[in-house]
Each structure stands twice: as C-alpha cells, then as structure tokens.
C-alpha positions as CSV (number, residue, x, y, z in Angstrom):
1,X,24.3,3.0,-8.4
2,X,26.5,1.3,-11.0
3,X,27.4,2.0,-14.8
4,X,24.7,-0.6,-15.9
5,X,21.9,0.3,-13.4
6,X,22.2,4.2,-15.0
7,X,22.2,3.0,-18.4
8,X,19.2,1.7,-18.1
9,X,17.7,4.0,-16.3
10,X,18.4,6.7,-18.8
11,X,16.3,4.5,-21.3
12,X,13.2,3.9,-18.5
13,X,12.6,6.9,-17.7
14,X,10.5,7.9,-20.6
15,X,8.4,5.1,-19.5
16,X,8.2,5.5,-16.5
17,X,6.8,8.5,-16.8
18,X,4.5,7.6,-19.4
19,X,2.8,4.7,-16.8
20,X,2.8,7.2,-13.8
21,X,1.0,9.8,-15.9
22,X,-1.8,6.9,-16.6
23,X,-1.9,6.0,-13.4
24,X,-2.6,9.4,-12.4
25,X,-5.3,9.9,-15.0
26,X,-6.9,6.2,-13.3
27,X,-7.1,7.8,-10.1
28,X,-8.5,10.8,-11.1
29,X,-11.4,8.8,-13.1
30,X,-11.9,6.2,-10.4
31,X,-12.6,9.3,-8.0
32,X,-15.1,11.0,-10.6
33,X,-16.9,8.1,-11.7
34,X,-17.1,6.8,-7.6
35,X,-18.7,10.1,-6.4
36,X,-20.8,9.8,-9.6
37,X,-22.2,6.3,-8.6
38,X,-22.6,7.7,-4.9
39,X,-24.5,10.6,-5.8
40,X,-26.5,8.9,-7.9
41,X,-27.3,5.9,-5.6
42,X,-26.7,8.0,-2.5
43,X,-24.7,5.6,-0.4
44,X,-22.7,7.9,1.7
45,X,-23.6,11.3,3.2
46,X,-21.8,14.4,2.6
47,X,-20.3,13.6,6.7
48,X,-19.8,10.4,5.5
49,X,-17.4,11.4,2.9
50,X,-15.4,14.1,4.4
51,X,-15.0,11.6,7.3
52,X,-13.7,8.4,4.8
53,X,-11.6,11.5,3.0
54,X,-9.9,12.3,6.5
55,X,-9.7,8.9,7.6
56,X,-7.9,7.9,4.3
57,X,-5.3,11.0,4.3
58,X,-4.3,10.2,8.1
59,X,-4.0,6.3,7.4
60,X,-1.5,6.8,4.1
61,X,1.1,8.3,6.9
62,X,2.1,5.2,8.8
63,X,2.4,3.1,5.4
64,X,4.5,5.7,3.6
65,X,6.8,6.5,6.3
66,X,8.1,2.5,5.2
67,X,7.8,2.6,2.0
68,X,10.0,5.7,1.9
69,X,13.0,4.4,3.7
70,X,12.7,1.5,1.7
71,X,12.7,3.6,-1.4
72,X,15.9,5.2,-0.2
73,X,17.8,2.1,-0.5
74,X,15.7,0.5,-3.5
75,X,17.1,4.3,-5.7
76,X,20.6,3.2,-5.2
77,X,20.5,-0.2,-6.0
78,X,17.9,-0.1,-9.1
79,X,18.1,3.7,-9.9
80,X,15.4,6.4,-8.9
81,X,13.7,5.4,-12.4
82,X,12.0,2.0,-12.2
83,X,11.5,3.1,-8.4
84,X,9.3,5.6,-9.6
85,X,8.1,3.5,-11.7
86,X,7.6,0.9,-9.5
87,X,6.8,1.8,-6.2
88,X,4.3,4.3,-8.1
89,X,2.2,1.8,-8.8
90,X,2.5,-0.3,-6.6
91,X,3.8,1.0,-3.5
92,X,5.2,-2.3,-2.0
93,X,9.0,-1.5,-2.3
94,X,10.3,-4.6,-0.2
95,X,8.3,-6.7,-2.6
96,X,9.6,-4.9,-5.3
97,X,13.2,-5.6,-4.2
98,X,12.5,-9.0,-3.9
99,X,11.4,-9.8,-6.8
100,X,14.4,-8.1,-8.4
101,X,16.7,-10.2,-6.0
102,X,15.2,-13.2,-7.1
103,X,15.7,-12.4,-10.8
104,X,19.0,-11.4,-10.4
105,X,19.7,-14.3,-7.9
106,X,18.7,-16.8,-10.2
107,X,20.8,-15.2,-13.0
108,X,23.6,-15.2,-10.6
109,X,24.1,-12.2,-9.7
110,X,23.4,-9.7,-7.4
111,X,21.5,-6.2,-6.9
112,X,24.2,-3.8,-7.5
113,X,27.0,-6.2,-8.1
114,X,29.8,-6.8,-10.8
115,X,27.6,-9.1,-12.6
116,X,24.5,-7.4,-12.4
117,X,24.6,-5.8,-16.3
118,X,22.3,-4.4,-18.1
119,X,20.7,-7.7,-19.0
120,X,20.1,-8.8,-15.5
121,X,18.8,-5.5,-14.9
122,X,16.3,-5.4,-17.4
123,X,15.5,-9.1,-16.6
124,X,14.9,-8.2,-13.1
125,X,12.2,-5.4,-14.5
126,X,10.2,-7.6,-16.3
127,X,10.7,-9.5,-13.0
128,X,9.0,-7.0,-11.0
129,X,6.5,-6.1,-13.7
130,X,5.5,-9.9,-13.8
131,X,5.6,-10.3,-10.3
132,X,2.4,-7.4,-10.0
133,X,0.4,-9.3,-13.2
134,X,-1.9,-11.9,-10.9
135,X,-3.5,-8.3,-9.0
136,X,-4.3,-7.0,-12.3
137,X,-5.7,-10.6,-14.0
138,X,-7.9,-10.4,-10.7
139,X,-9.2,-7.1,-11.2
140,X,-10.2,-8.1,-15.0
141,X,-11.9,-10.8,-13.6
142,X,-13.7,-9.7,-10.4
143,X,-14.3,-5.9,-10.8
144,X,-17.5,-5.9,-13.1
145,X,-19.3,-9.0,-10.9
146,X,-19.0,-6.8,-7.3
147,X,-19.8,-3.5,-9.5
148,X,-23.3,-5.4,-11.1
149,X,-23.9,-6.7,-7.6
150,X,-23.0,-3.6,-6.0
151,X,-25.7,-1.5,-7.9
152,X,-28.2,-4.2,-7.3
153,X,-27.9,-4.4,-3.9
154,X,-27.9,-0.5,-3.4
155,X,-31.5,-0.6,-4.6
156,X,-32.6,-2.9,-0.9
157,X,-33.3,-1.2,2.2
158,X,-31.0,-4.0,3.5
159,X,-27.5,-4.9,1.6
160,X,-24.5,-7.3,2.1
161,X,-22.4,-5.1,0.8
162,X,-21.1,-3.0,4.1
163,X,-20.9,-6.5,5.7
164,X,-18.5,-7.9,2.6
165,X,-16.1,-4.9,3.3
166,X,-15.7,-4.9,6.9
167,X,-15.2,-8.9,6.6
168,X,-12.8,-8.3,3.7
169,X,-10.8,-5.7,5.4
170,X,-10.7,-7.3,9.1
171,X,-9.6,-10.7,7.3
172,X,-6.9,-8.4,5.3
173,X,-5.9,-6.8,9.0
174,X,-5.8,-10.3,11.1
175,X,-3.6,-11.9,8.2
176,X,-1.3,-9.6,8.4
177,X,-1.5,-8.7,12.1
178,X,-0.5,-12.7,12.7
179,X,2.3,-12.4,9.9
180,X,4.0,-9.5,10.6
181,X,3.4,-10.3,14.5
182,X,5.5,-13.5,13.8
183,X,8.7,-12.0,12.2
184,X,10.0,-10.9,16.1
185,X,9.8,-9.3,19.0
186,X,9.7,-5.7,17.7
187,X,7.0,-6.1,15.7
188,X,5.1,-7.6,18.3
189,X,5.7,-5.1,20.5
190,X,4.2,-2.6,17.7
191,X,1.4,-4.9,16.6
192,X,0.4,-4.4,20.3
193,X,1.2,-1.1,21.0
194,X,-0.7,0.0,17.8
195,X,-4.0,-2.1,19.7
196,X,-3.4,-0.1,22.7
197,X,-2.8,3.5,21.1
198,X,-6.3,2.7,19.1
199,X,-8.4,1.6,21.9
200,X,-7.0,4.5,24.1
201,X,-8.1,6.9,21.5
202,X,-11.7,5.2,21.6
203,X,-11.7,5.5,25.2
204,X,-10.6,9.5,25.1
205,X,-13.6,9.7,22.0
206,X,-15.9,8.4,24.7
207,X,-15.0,10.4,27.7
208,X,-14.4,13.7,25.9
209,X,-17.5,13.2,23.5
210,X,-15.3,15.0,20.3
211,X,-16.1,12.6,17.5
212,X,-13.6,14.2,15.3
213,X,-11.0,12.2,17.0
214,X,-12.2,9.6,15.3
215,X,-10.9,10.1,11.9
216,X,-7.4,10.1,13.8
217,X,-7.6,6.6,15.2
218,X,-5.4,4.8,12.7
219,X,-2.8,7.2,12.1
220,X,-2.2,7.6,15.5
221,X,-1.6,3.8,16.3
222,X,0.3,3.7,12.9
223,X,2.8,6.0,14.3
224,X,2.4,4.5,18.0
225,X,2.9,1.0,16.5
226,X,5.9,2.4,14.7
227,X,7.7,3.7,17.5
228,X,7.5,1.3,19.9
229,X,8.8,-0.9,17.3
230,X,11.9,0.7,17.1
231,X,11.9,1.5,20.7
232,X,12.1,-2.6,20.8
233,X,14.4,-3.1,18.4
234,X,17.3,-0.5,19.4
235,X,16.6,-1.8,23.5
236,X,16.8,-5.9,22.4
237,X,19.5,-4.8,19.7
C-alpha cells in the first residue's frame, strides 16, 4: 500500500463507516417492512421462510469465498478503507477494481504505482462510486411500480408475480452461465460440474426422501463448481 493510498485512506474512513452503518440500518428495515408485507398479505408460510432463510445463508458461501480473495488483493492496492467501503455495498470487488483501473488508466497511472497520488486515487473513488450510480437510478425508478403491482396482484387467487421471478432469476443464471462459461476451460469445467453436483443432490432428495437437503442444493454446487474449477486450472496450468 503506498504513501498516497494511506493518506487517503485515513481521511475515508470516517465515511466509510458512516455508509456501512446506513447500509446496515437499510437492511435491517428492508427485512422488517418485507415480513410486515408478508404477514399481512400472507404470501409465504412460516416453512416457506425458514426454508428461503436457509437457502439464502448456504448460497452467500460460494459468492463470498471470491469476493474475499479478491478483497485481499483490492486492501493492498486501494487500502482496507474504500474496500470496506466498497465491496460493503456492493460486493463486486473485481468490478470495483476495474473501475479503479480504468480511472487511473486513463489518468495514466496505475493502481499502486509511482504516479498513482492522491488525486488519482480520489479520482478513481468517485470512479467506483459513479460506476454503481445506473443500479441505484434503476431502483428510484422501478421499485414502487413492482411494489403497487405486487400488492395488487397478491389480492388474485392466481398472480404473475412467482412467474416474473423465476423468469428474472433463470434469465440472470443463463447470462451469466454462457459468460462466465466463455472465459476458459476452467470455468467450464465448473459451470458444469456445479450442473452435475445440483442434479446429483436432486437425485439423492428423491431416493432418500429428506427434503431438507434441499436447502443445500446451491451451496453445494457453488463449492463443487469451485473446486473443480481449480482442479482444471492447476491440471491445464
């Protein structure tokens, strides 16, 4: 970490702790107000929730294992404030580092080189900053539309809504199955792997009868995927 990076960084952390603590409080209101809007409109069971609660805890494990060994390199280039920062609320830390690169790049200079000074540095935060605007300016823009339709539709014995979300989120998967699929033979091997780790757990679900393996399904091929990823990339390296 050089001079400039921790000069900075003693003059971010105030801040960054001051946005972490407000995303913090966000959570904690999204969560209230959502069981709120349940409860009130009953959508999901009591089962239904402690199965999306244990579903939800098991798939942030495969995610976070790369986000923290990417966090490891991002604290000694941009200092372990505006990761916090950063990566706290957004979580993508390779798209973090990018946009930093390209700030500094086009300032000409580089992450952790001679000529990336405090200015550069503090351009390549607003960088990063900027770079996360367009998801917010989305939210402002689409969040009370699918919340007015969302409590109209709970009122019909039949709604579109469970139908938008598994279409949204298979759409989500198969775009970035096919990208990351297309960056090599390792993560091929994972993408596939992860299929077959999944649909072997369906298949032992089935057999055995215990539903509660279930709620395991995407952690285990997270790992899976994981593994035989690197399995592929130390045999082809």
């Amino acid at each position: 970490m050089t001079q400039a990076v921790k000069n900075v960084t003693a003059v971010v952390w105030p801040f960054a702790i001051i946005l972490l603590g407000f995303v913090i409080v966000q959570s904690v209101l999204f969560m209230t107000n959502a069981l709120k809007f349940n409860k009130k409109y009953n959508l999901y069971s009591k089962d239904d929730l402690k199965s999306i609660a244990k579903s939800s805890a098991v798939s942030s494990i495969g995610p976070s294992f790369s986000v923290v060994v990417v966090v490891i390199a991002m604290i000694s280039l941009v200092g372990p404030a505006v990761t916090f920062m950063r990566t706290g609320v957004i979580g993508a830390a390779d798209y973090e580092l990018w946009l930093a690169d390209v700030v500094a790049t086009t300032m000409g200079a580089t992450i952790g080189g001679e000529r990336f000074t405090e200015a550069v540095f503090t351009c390549a935060i607003f960088g990063m900053v900027l770079g996360s605007a367009p998801y917010m300016i989305n939210l402002l823009i689409t969040l009370k539309p699918l919340d007015t339709l969302a409590r109209k539709e709970s009122k019909k014995k039949r709604s579109f809504i469970p139908v938008l979300g598994m279409t949204a989120e298979l759409g989500f998967l198969g775009y970035w199955a096919l990208s990351t699929a297309s960056g090599g033979i390792p993560k091929t091997v994972g993408i596939i792997f992860g299929l077959l780790s999944s649909m072997g757990v369906t298949a032992a679900v089935r057999k055995s009868g215990n539903e509660k393996l279930n709620d395991w399904i995407l952690g285990i091929a997270l790992i899976g995927g994981m593994v035989a990823a690197a399995a592929a990339d130390t045999l082809l390296g």
